[in-house]
C-alpha positions as a Python dict, from the first residue, in 0.01 Angstrom:
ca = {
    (1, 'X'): (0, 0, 0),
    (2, 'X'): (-177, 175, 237),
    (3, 'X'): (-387, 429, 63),
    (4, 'X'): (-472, 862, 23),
    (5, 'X'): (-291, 1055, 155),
    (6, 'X'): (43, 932, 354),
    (7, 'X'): (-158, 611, 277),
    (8, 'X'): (-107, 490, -73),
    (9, 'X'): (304, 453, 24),
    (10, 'X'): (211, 512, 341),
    (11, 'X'): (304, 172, 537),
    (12, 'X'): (637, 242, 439),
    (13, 'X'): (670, 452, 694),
    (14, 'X'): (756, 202, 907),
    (15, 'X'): (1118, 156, 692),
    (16, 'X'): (1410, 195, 886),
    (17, 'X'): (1644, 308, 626),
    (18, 'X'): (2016, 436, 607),
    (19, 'X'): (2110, 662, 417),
    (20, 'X'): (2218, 608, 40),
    (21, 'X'): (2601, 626, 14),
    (22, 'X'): (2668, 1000, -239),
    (23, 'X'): (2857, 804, -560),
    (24, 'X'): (3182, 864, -696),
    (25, 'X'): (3213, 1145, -877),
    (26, 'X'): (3359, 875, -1143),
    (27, 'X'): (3038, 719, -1240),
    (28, 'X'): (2849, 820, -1561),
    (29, 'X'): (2517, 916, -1590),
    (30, 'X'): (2231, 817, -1792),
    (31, 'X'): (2298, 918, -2132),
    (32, 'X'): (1952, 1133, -2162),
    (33, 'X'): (2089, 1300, -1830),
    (34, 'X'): (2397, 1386, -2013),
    (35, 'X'): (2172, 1514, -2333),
    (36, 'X'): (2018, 1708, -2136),
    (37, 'X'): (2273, 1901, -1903),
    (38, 'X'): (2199, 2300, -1822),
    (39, 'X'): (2456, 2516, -2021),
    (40, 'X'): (2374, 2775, -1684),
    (41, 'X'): (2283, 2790, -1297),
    (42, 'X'): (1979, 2631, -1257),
    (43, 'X'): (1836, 2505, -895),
    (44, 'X'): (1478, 2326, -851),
    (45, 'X'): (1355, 2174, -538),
    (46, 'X'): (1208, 1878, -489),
    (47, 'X'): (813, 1793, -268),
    (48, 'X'): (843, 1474, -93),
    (49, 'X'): (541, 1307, 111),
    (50, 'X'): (785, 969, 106),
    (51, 'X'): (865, 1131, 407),
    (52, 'X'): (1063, 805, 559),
    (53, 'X'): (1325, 831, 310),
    (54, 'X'): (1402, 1192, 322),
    (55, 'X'): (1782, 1139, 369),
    (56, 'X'): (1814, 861, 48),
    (57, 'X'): (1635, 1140, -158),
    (58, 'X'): (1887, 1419, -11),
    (59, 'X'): (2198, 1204, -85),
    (60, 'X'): (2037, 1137, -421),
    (61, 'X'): (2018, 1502, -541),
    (62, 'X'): (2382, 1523, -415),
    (63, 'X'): (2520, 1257, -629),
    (64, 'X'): (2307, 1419, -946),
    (65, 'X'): (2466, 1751, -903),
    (66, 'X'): (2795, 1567, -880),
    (67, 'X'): (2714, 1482, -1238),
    (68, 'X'): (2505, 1805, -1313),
    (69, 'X'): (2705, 2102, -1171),
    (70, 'X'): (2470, 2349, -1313),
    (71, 'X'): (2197, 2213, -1124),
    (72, 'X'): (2078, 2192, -775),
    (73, 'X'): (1815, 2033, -606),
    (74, 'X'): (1643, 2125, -242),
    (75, 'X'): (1458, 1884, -46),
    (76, 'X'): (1136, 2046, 58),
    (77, 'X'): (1076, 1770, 382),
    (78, 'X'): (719, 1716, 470),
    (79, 'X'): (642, 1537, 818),
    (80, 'X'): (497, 1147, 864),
    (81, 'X'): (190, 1087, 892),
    (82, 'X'): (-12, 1425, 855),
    (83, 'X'): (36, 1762, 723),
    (84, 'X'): (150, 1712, 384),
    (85, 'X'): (-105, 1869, 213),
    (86, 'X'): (-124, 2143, 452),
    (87, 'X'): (228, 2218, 329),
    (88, 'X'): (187, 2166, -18),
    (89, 'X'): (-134, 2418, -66),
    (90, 'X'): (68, 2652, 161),
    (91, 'X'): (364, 2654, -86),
    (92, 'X'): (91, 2652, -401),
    (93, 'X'): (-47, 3019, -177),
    (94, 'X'): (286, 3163, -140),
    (95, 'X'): (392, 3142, -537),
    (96, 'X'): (694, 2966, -450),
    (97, 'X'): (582, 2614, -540),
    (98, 'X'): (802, 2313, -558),
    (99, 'X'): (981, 2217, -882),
    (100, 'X'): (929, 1826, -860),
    (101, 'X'): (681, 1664, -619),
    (102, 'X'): (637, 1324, -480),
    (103, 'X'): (255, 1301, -414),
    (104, 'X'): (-75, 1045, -438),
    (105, 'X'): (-236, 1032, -773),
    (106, 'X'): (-544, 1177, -626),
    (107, 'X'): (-357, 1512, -485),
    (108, 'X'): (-237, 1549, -843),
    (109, 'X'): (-555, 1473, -986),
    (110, 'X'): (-679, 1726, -741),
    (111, 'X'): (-453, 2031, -796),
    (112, 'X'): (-407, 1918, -1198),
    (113, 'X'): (-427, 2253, -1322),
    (114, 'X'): (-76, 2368, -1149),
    (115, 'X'): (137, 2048, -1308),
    (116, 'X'): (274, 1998, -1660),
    (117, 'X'): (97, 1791, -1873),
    (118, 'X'): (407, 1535, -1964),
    (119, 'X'): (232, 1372, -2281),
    (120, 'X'): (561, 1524, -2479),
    (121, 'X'): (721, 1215, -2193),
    (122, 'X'): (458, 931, -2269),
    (123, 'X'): (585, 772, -2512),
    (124, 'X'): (925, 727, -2346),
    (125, 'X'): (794, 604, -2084),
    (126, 'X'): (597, 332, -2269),
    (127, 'X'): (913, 240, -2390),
    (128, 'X'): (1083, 219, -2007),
    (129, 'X'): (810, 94, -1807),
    (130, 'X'): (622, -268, -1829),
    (131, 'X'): (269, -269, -1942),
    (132, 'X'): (18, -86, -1845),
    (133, 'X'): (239, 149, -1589),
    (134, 'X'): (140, 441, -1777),
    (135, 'X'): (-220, 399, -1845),
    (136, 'X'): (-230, 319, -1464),
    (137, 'X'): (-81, 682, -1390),
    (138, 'X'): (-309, 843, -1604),
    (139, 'X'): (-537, 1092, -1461),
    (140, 'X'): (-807, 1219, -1673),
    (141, 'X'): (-670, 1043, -1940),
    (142, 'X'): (-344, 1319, -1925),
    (143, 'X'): (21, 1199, -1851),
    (144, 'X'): (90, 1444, -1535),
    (145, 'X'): (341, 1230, -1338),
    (146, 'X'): (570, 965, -1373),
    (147, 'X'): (510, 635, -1237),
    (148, 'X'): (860, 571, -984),
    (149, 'X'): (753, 304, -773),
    (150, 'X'): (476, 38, -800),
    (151, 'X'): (318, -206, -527),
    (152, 'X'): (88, -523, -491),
    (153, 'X'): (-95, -674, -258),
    (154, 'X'): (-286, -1012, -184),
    (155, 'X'): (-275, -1351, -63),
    (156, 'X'): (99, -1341, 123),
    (157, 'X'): (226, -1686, 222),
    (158, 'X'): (492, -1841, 400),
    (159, 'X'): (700, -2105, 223),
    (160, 'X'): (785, -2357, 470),
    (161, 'X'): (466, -2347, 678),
    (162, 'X'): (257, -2431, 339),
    (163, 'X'): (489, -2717, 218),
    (164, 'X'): (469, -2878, 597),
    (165, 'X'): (131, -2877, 591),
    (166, 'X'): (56, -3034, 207),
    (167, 'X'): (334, -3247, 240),
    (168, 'X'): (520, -3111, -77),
    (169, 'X'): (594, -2847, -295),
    (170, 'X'): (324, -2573, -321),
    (171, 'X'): (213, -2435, -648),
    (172, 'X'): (44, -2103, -618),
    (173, 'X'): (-131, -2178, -926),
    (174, 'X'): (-302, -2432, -754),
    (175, 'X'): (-550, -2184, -576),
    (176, 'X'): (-805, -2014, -837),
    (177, 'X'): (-1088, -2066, -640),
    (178, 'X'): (-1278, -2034, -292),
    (179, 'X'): (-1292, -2364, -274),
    (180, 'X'): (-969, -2423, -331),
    (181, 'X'): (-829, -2174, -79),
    (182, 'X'): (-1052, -2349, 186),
    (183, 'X'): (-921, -2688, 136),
    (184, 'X'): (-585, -2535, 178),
    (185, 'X'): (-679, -2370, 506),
    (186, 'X'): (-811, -2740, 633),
    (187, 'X'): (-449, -2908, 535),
    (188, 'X'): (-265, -2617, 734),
    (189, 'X'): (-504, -2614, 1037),
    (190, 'X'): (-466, -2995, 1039),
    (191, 'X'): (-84, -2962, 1047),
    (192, 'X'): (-153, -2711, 1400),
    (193, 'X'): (-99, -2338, 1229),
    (194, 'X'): (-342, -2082, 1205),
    (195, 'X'): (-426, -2075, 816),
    (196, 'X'): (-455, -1674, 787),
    (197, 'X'): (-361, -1354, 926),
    (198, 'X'): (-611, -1067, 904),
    (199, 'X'): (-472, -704, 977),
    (200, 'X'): (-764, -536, 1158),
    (201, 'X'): (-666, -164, 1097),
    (202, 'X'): (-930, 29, 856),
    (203, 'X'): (-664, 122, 631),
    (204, 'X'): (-636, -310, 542),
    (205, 'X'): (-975, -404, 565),
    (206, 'X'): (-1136, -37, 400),
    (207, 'X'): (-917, 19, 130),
    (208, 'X'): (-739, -261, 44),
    (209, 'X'): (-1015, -541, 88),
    (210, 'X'): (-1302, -367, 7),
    (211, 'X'): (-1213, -90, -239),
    (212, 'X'): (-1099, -448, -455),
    (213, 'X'): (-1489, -410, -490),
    (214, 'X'): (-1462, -131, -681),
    (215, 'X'): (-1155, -194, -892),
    (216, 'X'): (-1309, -572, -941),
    (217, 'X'): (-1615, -415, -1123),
    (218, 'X'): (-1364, -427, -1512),
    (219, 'X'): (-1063, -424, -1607),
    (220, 'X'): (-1088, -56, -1712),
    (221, 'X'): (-1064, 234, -1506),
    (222, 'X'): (-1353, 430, -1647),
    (223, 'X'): (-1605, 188, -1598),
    (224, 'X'): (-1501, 133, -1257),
    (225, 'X'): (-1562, 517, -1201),
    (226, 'X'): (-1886, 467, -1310),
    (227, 'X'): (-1995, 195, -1085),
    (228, 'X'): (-1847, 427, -780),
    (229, 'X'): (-2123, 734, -940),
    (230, 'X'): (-2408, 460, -986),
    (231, 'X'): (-2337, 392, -603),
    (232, 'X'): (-2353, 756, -494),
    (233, 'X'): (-2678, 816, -742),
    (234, 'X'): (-2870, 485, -542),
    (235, 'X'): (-2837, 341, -934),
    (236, 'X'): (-2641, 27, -823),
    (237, 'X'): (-2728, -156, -505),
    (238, 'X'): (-2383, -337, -350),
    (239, 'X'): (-2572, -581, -171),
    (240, 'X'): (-2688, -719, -527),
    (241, 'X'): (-2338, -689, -702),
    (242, 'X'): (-2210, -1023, -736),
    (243, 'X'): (-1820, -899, -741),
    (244, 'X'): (-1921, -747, -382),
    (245, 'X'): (-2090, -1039, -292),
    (246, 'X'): (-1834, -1299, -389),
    (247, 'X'): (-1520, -1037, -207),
    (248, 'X'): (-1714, -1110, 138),
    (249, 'X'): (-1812, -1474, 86),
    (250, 'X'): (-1430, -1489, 98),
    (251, 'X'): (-1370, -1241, 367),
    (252, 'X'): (-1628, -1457, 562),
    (253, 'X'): (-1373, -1762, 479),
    (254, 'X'): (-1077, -1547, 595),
    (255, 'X'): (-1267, -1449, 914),
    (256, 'X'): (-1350, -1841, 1024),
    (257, 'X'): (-978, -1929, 976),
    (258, 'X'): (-827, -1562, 1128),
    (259, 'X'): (-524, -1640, 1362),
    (260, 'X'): (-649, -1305, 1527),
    (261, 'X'): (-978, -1446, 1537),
    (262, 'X'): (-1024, -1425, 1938),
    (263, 'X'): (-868, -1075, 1929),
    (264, 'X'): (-956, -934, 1573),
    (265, 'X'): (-929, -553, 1609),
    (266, 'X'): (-592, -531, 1819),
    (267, 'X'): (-431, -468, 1464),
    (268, 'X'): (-78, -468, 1569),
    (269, 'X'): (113, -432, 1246),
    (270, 'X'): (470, -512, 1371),
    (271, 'X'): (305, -838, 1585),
    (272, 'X'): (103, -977, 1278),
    (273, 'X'): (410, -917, 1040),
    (274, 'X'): (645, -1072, 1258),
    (275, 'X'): (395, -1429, 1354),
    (276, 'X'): (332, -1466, 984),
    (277, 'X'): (732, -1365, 858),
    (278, 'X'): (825, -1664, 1190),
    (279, 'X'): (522, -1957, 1054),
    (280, 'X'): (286, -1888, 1313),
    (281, 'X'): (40, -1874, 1026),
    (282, 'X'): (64, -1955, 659),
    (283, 'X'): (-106, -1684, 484),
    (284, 'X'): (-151, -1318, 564),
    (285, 'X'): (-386, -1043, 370),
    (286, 'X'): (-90, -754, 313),
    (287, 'X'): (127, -609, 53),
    (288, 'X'): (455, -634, -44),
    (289, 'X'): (542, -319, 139),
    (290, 'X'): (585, -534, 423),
    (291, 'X'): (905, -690, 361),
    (292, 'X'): (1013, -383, 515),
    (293, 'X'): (946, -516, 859),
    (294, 'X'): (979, -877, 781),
    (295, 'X'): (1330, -831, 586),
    (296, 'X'): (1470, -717, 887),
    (297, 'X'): (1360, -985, 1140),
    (298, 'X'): (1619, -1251, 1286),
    (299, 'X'): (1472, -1607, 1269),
    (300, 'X'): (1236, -1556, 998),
    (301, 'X'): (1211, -1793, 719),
    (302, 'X'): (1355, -1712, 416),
    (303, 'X'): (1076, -1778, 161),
    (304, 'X'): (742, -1615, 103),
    (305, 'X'): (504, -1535, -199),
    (306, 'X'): (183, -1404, -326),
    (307, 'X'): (-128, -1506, -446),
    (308, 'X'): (-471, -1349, -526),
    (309, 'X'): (-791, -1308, -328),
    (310, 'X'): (-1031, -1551, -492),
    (311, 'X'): (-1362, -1452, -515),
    (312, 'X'): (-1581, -1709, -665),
    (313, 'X'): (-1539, -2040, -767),
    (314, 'X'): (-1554, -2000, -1108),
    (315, 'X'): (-1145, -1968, -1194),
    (316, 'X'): (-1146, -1749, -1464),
    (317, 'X'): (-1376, -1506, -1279),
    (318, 'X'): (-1141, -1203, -1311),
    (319, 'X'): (-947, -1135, -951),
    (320, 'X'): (-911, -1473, -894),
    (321, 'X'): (-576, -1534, -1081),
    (322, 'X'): (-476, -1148, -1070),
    (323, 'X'): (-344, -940, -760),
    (324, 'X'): (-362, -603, -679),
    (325, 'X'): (-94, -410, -831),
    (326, 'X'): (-84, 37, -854),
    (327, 'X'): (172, 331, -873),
    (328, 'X'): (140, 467, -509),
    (329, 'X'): (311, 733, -560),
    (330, 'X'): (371, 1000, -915),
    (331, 'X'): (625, 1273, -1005),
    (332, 'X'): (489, 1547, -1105),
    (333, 'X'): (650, 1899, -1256),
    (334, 'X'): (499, 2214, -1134),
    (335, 'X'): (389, 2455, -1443),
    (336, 'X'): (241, 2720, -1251),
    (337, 'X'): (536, 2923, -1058),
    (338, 'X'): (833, 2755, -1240),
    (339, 'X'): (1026, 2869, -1548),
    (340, 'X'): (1117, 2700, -1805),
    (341, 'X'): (1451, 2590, -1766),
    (342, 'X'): (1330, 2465, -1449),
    (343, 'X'): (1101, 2246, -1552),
    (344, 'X'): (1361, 2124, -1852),
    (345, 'X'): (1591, 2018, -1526),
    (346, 'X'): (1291, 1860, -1358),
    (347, 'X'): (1233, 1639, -1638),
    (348, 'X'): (1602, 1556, -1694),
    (349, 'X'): (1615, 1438, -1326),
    (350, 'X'): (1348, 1243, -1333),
    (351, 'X'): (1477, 1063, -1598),
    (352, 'X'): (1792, 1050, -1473),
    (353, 'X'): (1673, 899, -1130),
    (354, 'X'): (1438, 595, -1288),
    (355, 'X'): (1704, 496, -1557),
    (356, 'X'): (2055, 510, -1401),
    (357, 'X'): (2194, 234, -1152),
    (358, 'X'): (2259, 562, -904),
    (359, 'X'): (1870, 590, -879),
    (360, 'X'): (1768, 284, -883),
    (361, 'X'): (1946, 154, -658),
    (362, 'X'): (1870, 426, -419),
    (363, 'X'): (1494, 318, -478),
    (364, 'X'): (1537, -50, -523),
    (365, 'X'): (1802, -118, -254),
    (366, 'X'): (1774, 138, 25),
    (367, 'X'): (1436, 267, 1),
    (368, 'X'): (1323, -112, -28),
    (369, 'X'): (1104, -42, -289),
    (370, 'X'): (999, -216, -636),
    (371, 'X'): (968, -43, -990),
    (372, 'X'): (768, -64, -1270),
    (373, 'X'): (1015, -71, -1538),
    (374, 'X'): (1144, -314, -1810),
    (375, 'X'): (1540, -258, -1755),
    (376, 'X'): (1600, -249, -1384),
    (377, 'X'): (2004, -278, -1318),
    (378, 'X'): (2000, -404, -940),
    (379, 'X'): (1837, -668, -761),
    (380, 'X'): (1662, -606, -488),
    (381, 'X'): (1630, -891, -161),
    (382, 'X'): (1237, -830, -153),
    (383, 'X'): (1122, -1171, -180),
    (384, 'X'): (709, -1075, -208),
    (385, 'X'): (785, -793, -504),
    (386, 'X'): (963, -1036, -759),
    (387, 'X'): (643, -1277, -628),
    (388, 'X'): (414, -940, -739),
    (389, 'X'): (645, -904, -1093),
    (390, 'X'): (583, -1205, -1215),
    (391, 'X'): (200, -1180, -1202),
    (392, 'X'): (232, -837, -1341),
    (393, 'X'): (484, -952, -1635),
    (394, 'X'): (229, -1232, -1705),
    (395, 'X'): (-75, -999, -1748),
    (396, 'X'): (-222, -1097, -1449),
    (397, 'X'): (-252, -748, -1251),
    (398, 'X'): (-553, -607, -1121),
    (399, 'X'): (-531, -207, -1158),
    (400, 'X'): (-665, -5, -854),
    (401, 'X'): (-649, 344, -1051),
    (402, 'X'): (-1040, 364, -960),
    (403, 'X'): (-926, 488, -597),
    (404, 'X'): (-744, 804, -715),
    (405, 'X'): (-1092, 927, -780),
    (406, 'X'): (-1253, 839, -421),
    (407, 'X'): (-1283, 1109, -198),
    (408, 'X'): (-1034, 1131, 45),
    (409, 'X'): (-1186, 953, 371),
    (410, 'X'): (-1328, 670, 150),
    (411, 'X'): (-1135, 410, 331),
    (412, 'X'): (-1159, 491, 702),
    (413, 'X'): (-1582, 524, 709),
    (414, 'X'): (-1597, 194, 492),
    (415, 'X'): (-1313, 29, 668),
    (416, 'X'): (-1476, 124, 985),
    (417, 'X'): (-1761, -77, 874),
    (418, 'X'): (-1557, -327, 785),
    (419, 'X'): (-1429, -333, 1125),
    (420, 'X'): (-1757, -401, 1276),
    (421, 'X'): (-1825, -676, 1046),
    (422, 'X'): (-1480, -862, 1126),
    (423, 'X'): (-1596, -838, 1514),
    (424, 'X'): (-1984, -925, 1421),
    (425, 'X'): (-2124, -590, 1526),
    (426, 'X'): (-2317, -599, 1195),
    (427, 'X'): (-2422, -870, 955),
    (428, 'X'): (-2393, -842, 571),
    (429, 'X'): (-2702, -672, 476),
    (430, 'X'): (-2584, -400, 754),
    (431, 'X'): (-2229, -403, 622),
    (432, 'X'): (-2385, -328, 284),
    (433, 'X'): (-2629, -73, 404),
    (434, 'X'): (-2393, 125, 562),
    (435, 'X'): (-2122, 140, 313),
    (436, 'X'): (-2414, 209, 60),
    (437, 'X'): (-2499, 510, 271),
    (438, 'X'): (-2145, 626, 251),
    (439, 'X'): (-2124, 635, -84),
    (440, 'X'): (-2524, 788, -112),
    (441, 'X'): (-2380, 1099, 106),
    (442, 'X'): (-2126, 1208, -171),
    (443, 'X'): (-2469, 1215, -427),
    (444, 'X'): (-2379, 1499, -666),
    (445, 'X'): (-2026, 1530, -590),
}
């Protein structure tokens, strides 16, 4: 789940995805689609900063106007990796803004003022979704875009390698400590595998380690925000917060077992996929965006799950039987250059695309990608996802909303720090300083 902007869905850029087959002009769409058919011409376009799956979106919107003759949808392309928002606060200057678009939370939350406010939607899509996918996408407390895909992140781990090592089957229950997780590591390093596999870009170890510091703080969103402004006032000192305190007793556990331990900042993505996907090492901090890389390798094993970070050894410590779980990614419907009977289409689309077997199996099946809904019609081959469902349809989901509410470089100047911790350029109580000075230079804003 790489995080901000290009970030949050952002490791997904490294899908390699065909295109989605345009359906028969024989299949039916989602009865709210049909509802809600334009009696005249109507054509929207559509923002997209999933920029690796421009060409399933493309054939998408073909298929839909298949079903919806009146209505046509443009794909307004934005490039990998950088200039998205550029593009988008170009098209917001011009008055010709996009109909639909695919962005962060925190760009919506930032430009909120130009997008619908959907709570006329909410309640359908408390109905549709699991729990808590809605009060995850809330910004502000207002519904402004729809939840479409969702991710997780944790603790993954390779099947086979585990089961050699303990001599049996593995129960991820098993681990809800520190403790526990160590005397894991000892079994697996005694059977000759490296017990972990630490990704040492700043994206991993800045937002998705670390910022669990600030999403570990409660299990509500608010309070969380309020522990990031007691950090920027001097109010709270991280050094002394136990939640902090107990993440890095654990990264300092990950760090003594690291099968990148010699080498810790080469961060080669592809390279520490493939070793852990092939049982050079049992477990490997990542998401379940990954499968993206690993689902594609020849000679990889075949089974692989998730488990949390434990922080403590106290097991019902919250985060230590929950993963990481958010909505990277919300549509939104533009209010401020659209008409009406746009934004009526918009709507109907959206719909149209989460509900019927059309969309989601363009999301599900050739973007790769998990959803947050109750009534999903295809199955997907992403191993690590279902292992991500099932903590999420048990209640057992940590929700990372806080971060739509950092500023935008939050994770690169702390994961930089966190960099120079990994390699033992600073100790704790300069890991701590610095990351508290980060947060002391946004004071006031």
């Amino acid at each position: 789940m790489k995080i901000t902007k290009s970030v949050t869905l952002g490791i997904c850029s490294v899908l390699l995805l065909s295109s989605l087959a345009a359906c028969s002009k024989n299949e039916t769409s989602s009865p709210s689609a049909e509802a809600t058919k334009q009696t005249k011409d109507v054509k929207i376009t559509f923002f997209n900063t999933s920029a690796e799956v421009n060409n399933v979106f493309e054939d998408l919107f073909k298929t839909y106007h298949e079903l919806n003759p009146n209505v046509s949808i443009e794909l307004i392309p934005t490039p990998i990796g950088g200039g998205q928002l550029e593009k988008f606060q170009s098209l917001l200057a011009s008055g010709s803004p996009a109909t639909i678009a695919n962005l962060d939370p925190a760009t919506i939350l930032q430009f909120k003022d130009k997008f619908a406010d959907l709570e006329s939607e909410k309640a359908k899509y408390e109905k549709l979704t699991k729990q808590g996918a809605v009060d995850g996408a809330l910004l502000d407390g207002k519904f402004l875009g729809v939840p479409w895909t969702a991710q997780g992140y944790g603790l993954l781990y390779n099947k086979r390698v585990v089961e050699e090592a303990i001599g049996g089957a593995f129960d991820p229950a098993s681990v809800k400590t520190r403790d526990d997780l160590e005397a894991l590591f000892k079994k697996i390093e005694a059977s000759g595998k490296a017990p972990v596999m630490i990704h040492g870009a700043d994206w991993s170890l800045g937002a998705h380690y670390l910022g669990l510091a600030y999403s570990l703080q409660s299990k509500n969103v608010d309070e969380n925000r309020k522990f990031v402004e007691g950090l920027k006032k001097g109010d709270i000192q991280l050094a002394n917060n136990p939640q902090f305190s107990g993440l890095m007793d654990t990264f300092d556990l990950l760090k003594k077992y690291n099968a990148r331990k010699n080498d810790p900042l080469v961060a080669d993505y592809m390279k520490d996929s493939g070793d852990f996907a092939k049982g050079n090492t049992a477990f490997y901090f990542m998401g379940d965006w990954t499968w993206s890389v690993i689902g594609t390798l020849e000679g990889r094993d075949k089974e692989f799950g998730m488990i949390p970070v434990p922080i403590s050894n106290n097991p019902t410590d919250y985060g230590n039987t929950q993963v990481a779980y958010s909505e990277p990614k919300l549509l939104a419907v533009d209010k401020s250059g659209s008409t009406p009977e746009q934004q009526n289409a918009a709507k109907a689309f959206i719909e149209w695309m989460v509900t019927s077997e059309q969309g989601q199996s363009a999301i599900v099946n050739k973007m790769g990608l998990s959803m947050p809904y109750k009534e999903v019609k295809v199955k997907g081959t992403n191993v690590i996802s279902d292992a991500v469902t099932k903590y999420v349809d048990q209640g057992q989901a940590i929700n990372i909303g806080v971060i739509n509410y950092l500023p935008t470089d939050w994770w690169s100047k702390t994961g930089a720090s966190m960099q120079k911790y990994l390699v033992g350029k600073i100790d704790r109580k300069g890991l701590a300083d610095e990351v508290q000075m980060y947060w002391k230079s946004y004071s006031g804003k």
